[in-house]
Backbone as a chain_set.jsonl record, in Angstrom:
{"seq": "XXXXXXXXXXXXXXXXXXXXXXXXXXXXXXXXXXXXXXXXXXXXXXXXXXXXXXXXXXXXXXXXXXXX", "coords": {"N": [[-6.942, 24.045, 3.846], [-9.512, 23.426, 3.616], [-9.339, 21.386, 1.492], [-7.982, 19.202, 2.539], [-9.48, 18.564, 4.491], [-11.167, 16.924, 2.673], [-9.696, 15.036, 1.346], [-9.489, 13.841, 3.496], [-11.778, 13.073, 3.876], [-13.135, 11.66, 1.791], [-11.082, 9.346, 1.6], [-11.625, 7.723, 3.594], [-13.486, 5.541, 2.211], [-11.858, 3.936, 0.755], [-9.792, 0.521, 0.788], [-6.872, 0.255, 2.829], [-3.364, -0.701, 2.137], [-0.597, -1.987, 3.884], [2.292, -1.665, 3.033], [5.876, -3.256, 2.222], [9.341, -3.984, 2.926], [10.752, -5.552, -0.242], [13.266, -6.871, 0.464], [13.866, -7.265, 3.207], [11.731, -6.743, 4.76], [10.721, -4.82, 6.373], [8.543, -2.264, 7.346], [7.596, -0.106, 4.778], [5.019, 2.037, 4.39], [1.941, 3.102, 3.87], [-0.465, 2.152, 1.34], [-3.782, 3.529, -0.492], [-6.323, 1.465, -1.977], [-6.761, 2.402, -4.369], [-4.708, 3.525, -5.365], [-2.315, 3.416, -8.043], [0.331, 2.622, -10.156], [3.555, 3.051, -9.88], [6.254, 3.073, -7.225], [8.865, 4.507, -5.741], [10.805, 3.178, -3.246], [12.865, 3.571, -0.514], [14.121, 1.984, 2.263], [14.32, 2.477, 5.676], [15.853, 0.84, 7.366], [17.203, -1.52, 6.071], [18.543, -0.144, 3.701], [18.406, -0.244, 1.015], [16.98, 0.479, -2.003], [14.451, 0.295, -3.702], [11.707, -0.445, -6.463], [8.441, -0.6, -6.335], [5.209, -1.869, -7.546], [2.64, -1.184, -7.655], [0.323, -2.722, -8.655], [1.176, -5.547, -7.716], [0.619, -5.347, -5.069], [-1.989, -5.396, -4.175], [-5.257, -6.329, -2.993], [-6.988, -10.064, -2.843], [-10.211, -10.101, -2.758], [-11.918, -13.227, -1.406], [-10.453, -15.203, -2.161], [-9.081, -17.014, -0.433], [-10.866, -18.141, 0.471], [-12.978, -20.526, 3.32], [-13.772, -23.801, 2.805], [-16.087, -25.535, 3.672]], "CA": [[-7.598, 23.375, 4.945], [-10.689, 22.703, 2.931], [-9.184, 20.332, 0.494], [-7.36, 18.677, 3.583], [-10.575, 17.622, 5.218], [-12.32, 16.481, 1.655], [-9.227, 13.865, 0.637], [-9.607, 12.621, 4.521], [-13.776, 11.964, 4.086], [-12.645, 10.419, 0.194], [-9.93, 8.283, 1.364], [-12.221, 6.812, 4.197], [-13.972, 4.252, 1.787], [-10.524, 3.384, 0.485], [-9.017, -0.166, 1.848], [-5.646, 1.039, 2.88], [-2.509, -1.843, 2.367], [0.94, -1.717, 3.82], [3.799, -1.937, 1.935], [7.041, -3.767, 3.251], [10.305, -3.688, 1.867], [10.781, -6.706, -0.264], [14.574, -7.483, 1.052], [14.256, -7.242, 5.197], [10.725, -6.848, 4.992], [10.399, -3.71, 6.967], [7.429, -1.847, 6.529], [8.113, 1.265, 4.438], [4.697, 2.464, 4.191], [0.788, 2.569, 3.666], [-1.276, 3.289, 0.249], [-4.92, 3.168, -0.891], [-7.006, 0.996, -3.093], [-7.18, 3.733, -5.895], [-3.604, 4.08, -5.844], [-2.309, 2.81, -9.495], [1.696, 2.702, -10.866], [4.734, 2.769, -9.355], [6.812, 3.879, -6.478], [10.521, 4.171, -5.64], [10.911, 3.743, -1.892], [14.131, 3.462, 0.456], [14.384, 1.662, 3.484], [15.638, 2.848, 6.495], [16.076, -0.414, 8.148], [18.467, -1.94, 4.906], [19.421, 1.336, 3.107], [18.056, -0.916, -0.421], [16.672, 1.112, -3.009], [13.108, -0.888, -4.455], [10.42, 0.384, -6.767], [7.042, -0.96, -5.971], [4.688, -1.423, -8.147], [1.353, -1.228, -6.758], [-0.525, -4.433, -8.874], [1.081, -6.258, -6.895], [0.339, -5.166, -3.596], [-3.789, -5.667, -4.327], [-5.994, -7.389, -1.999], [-8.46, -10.143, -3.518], [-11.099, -10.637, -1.821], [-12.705, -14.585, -1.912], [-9.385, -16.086, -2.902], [-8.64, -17.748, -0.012], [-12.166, -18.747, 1.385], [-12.374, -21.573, 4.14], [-14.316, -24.755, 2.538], [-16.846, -26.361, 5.092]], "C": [[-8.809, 22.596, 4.435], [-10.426, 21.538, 2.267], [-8.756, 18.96, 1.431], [-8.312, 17.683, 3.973], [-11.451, 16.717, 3.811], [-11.436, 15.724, 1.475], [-9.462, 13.111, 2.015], [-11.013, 11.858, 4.66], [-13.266, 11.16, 2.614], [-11.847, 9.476, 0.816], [-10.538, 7.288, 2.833], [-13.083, 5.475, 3.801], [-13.21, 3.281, 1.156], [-10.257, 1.608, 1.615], [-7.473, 0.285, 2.084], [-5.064, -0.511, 2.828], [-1.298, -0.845, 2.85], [1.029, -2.357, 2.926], [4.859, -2.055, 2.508], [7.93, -3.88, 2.335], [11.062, -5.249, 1.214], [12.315, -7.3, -0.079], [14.622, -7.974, 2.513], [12.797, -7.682, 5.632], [10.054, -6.332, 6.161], [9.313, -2.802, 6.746], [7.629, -0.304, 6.21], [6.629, 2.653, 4.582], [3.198, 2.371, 3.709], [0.206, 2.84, 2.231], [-2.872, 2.686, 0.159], [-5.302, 2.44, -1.657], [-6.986, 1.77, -4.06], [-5.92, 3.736, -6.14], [-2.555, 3.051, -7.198], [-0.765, 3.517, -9.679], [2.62, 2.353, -10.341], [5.503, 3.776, -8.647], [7.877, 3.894, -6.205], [10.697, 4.551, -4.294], [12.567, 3.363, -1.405], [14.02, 2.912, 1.752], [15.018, 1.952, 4.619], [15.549, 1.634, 7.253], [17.585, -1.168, 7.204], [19.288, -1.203, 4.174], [18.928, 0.351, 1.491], [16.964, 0.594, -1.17], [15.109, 0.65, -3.485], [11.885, 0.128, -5.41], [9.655, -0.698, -6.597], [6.147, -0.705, -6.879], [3.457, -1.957, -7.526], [-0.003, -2.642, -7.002], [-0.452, -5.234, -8.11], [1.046, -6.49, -5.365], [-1.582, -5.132, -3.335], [-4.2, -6.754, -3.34], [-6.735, -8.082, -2.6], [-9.15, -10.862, -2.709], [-11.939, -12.401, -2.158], [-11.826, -15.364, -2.104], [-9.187, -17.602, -1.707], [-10.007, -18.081, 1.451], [-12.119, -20.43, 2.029], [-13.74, -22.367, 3.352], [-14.972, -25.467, 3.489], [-17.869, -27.536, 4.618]], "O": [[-9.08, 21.431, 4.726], [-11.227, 20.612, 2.401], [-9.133, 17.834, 1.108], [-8.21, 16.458, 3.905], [-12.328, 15.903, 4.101], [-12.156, 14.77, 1.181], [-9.635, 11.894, 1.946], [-11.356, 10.787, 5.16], [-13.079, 9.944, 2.649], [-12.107, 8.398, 0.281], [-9.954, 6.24, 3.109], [-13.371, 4.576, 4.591], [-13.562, 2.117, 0.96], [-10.479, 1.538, 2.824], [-6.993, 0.772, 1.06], [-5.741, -1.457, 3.23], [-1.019, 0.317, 2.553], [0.406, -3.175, 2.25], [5.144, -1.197, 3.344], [7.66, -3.9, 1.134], [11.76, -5.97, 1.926], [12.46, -8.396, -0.62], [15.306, -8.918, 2.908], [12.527, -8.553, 6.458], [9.19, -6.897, 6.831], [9.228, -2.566, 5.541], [7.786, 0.568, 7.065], [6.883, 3.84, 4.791], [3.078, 1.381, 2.987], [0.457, 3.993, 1.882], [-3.174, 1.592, 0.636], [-4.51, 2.526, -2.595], [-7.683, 1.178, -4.884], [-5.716, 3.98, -7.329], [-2.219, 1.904, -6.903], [-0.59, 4.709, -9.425], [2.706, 1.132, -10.213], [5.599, 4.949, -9.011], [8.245, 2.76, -6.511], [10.763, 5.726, -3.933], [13.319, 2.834, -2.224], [13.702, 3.822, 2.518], [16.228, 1.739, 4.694], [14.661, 1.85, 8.078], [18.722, -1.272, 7.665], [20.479, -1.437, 3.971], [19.787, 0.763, 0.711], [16.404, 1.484, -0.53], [14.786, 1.838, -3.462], [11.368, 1.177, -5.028], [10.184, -1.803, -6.707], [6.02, 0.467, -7.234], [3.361, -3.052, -6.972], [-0.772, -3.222, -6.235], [-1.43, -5.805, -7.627], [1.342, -7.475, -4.688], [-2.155, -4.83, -2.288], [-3.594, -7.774, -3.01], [-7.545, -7.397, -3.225], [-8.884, -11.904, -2.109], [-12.497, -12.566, -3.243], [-12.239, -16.51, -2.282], [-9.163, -18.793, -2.016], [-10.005, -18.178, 2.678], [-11.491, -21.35, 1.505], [-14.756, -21.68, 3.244], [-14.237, -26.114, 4.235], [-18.475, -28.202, 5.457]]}, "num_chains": 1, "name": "protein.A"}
């Protein structure tokens, strides 16, 4: 129970991303900023297979700033 409540105050400064399945583009699933490698998810919308690798699911911030 203890550890329970200490990853939910840690994982509050986290940005969280979905993750969508890159065939249908169903959303399989959420992860954290911290989270680093690779995942092997399943779709239940397509039944496809996909690993995910998490680089490229990164947010960058500034990239796409509006010019005034």
């Amino acid at each position: 129970m203890y550890y329970a409540e200490l990853s939910q105050m840690e994982a509050k400064e986290f940005a969280e991303r979905q993750l969508k399945c890159p065939q249908c583009g169903f959303p399989l699933g959420f992860a954290f900023s911290d989270c680093a490698g690779h995942l092997k998810l399943k779709c239940r919308k397509c039944k496809s297979i996909s690993v995910l690798n998490f680089a490229y699911f990164r947010r960058q911030r500034g990239v796409r700033r509006r010019i005034t």
